[in-house]
C-alpha positions, -999 to +999 in steps of 0.1 A: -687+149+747-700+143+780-717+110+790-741+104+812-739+069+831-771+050+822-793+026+839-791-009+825-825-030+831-824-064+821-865-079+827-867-117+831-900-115+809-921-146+812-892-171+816-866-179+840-833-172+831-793-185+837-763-190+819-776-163+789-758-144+766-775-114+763-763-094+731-778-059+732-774-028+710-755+004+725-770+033+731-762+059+701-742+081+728-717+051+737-718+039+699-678+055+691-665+051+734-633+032+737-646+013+765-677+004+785-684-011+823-713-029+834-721-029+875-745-046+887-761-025+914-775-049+942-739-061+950-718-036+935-699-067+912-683-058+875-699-082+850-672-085+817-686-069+790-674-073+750-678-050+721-692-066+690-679-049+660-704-043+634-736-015+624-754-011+650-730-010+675-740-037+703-721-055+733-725-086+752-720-093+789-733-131+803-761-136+831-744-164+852-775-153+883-801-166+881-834-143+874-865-159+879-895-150+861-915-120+862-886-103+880-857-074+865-821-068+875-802-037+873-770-024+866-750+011+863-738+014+823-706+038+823-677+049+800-640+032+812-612+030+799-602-006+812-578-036+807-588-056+775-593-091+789-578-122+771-602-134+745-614-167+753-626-173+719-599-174+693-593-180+653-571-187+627-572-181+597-550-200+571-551-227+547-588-214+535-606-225+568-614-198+595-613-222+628-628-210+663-619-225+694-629-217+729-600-221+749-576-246+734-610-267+720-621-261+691-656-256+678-661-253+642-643-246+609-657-221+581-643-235+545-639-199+526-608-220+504-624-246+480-621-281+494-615-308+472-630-341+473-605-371+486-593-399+462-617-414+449-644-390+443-653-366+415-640-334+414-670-321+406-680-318+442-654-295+451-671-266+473-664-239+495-690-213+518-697-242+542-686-250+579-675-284+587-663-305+612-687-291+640-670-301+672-685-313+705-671-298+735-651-329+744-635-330+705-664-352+685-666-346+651-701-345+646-708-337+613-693-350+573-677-340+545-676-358+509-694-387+524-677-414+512-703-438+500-730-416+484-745-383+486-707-366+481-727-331+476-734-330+516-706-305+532-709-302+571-734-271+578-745-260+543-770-240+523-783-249+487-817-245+468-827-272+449-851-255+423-838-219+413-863-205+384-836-193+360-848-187+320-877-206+322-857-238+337-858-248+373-817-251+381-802-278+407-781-261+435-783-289+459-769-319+435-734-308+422-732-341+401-756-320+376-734-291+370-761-265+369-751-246+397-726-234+420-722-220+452-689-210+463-676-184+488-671-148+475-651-127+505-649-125+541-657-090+559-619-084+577-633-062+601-666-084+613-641-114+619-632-110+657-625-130+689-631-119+723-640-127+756-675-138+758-682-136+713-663-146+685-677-146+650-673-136+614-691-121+585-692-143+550-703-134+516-715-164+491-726-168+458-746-187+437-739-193+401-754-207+368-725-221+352-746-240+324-723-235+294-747-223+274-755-190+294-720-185+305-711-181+344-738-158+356-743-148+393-776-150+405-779-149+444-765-130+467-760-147+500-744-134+537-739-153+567-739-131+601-723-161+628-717-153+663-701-180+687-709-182+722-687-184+753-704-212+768-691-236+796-707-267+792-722-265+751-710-252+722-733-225+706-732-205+678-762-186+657-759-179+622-780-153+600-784-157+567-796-130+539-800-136+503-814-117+477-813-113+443-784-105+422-805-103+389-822-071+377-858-091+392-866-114+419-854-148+416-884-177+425-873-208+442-898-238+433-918-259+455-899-287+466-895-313+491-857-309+509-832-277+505-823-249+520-800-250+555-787-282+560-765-299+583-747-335+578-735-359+606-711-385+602-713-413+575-718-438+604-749-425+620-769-442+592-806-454+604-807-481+625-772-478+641-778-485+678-777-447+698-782-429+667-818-408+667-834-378+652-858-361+673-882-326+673-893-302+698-927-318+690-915-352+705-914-369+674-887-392+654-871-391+617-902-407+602-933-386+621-912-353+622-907-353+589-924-323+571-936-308+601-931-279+612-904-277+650-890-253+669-860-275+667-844-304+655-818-327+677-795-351+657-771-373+678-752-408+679-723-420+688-685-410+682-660-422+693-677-443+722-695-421+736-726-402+724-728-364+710-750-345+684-763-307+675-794-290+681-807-266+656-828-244+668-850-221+643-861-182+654-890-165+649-879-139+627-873-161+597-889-163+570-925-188+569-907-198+606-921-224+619-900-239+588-905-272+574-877-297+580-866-328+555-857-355+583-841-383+561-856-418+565-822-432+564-791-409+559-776-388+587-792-354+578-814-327+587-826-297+566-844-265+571-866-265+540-890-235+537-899-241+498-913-276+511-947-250+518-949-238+485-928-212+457-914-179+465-891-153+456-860-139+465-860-102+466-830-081+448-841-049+463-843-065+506-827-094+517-848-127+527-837-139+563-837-168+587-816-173+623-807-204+632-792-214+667-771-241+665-759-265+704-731-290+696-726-318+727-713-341+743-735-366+759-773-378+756-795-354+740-809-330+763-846-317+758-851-296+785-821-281+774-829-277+742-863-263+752-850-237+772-822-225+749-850-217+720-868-201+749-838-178+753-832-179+715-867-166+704-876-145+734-843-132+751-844-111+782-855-074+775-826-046+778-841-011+784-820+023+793-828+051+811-805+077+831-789+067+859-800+083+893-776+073+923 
């Protein structure tokens, strides 16, 4: 087949932009090439592009120049056959945890093995399908696992419902002390598990069980996470996707409640009223006015180690009932994205129900300009359009 070298524009839109990843799908043509180039045409320079593996077909490449607002840039899209470039982004995979590192730090660990809880506490709140530790870019931990005072059934980054509508009898999936539930990790997609140069990620299936004895272990939700990590120089970023559905014969309803959904822990000692330790929104507001409201983000951060760090979550439009409501805890170091806080719903067994979350772990005071412009980018990235190139 012959191809045609296409014209890439890349249109600020209404925002200035610098330092984005921009993620775009391939034109059908290019969707089987071996390799692809990027040029951009004003100065003639080669921008490093990746391939991300996965339907569609879609590639990366990073805007490091700045584009103010209003404006476009353009570059020459091409087949070559070039020199694959040593992936920045790494994993390994071993032990049941899936760790990502950018260079030689590392960012953040997916649990696909079940973890058991140390010494001490029940084995009951053994898990698995959950990322933890989170790590700043200068090493923090920044997030928990089996807390070891209370609240054991908190696991890093995780996702649980607390009222599942199941024979007439709303099931716990949040509170593992209750054995009604269980959400464990089913299999990880080998081929959607990648490192690169600019984009590392992985694709992980997760299921949710009633394991009440007297119904027998039944499956009952189906649940994928889509993550994509971020080559980033100064902030670790990473977006996850989540789609769950059904994996009854009929919807499954999830009951009006007041915290569930995605949640994400920080360490035992950023309890309330630790000096430097804070929860704050993108409306400006603090653990007690933010909660049940309805952010584009969330920032939680204290100190670790002596010097301050935290994570941003960041919440897309595309989710479902986005803005979400989020459970800010009065007192313990948590944060949750909590759409069943505005009422019942069901989960669909015929099209997945989805939410996109961006997630900033770093080092440092929280930043909300940062933050600001990041769900800027997040929500509304630049515009890619194609068009045949014309010398």
């Amino acid at each position: 087949m012959q191809f045609l070298a296409l014209l890439l524009t890349l249109h600020a839109g209404e925002y200035d932009r610098n330092e984005v990843m921009v993620v775009t799908k391939l034109p059908h043509e290019y969707e089987n090439s071996i390799g692809i180039t990027l040029v951009r045409i004003e100065d003639k320079q080669e921008i490093l592009t990746q391939r991300i593996p996965g339907n569609p077909s879609r590639f990366a490449f990073m805007l490091k120049k700045k584009l103010p607002a209003g404006k476009t840039r353009k570059y020459k899209l091409a087949i070559k056959k070039i020199k694959r470039p040593n992936n920045l982004i790494r994993y390994v995979n071993e032990g049941g945890k899936l760790t990502f590192r950018i260079g030689n730090k590392p960012v953040f660990t997916y649990n696909h093995g079940i973890q058991v809880p140390p010494k001490g506490i029940p084995e009951i709140y053994a898990r698995s399908g959950f990322i933890h530790p989170i790590h700043s870019p200068i090493g923090q931990i920044l997030t928990d696992d089996f807390p070891k005072k209370h609240h054991h059934h908190q696991h890093g980054l995780f996702h649980a419902h607390t009222r599942i509508l199941i024979d007439k009898q709303a099931l716990d999936g949040w509170n593992q002390k209750l054995q009604q539930v269980n959400i464990r990790h089913h299999s990880l997609m080998d081929k959607l598990t990648f490192g690169g140069p600019l984009v590392g990620g992985f694709t992980a299936n997760i299921v949710t069980e009633d394991i009440r004895k007297e119904s027998k272990t039944k499956k009952i939700l189906n649940e994928k996470w889509d993550v994509l990590l971020y080559a980033h120089r100064h902030i670790h970023i990473f977006d996850i996707q989540i789609a769950h559905n059904s994996a009854l014969s009929d919807p499954v309803e999830i009951k009006k409640y007041h915290y569930g959904g995605m949640a994400l822990r920080g360490p035992e000692h950023w309890e309330n009223g630790k000096p430097g330790v804070g929860i704050m929104t993108s409306d400006g507001m603090d653990r007690m006015s933010g909660n049940h409201t309805q952010p584009n983000w969330v920032d939680i951060h204290g100190p670790v180690d002596g010097q301050t760090g935290g994570i941003a979550v960041l919440s897309h439009p595309s989710s479902f009932r986005h803005p979400q409501h989020v459970r800010l805890h009065p007192q313990m170091p948590y944060i949750c994205h909590a759409p069943m806080v505005a009422g019942n719903y069901k989960i669909p067994n015929n099209k997945p129900l989805t939410a996109r979350y961006r997630y900033i772990a770093y080092a440092g005071q929280p930043d909300t300009k940062r933050n600001q412009l990041e769900w800027i980018n997040f929500a509304y990235p630049p515009k890619v359009t194609f068009q045949t190139y014309k010398p």
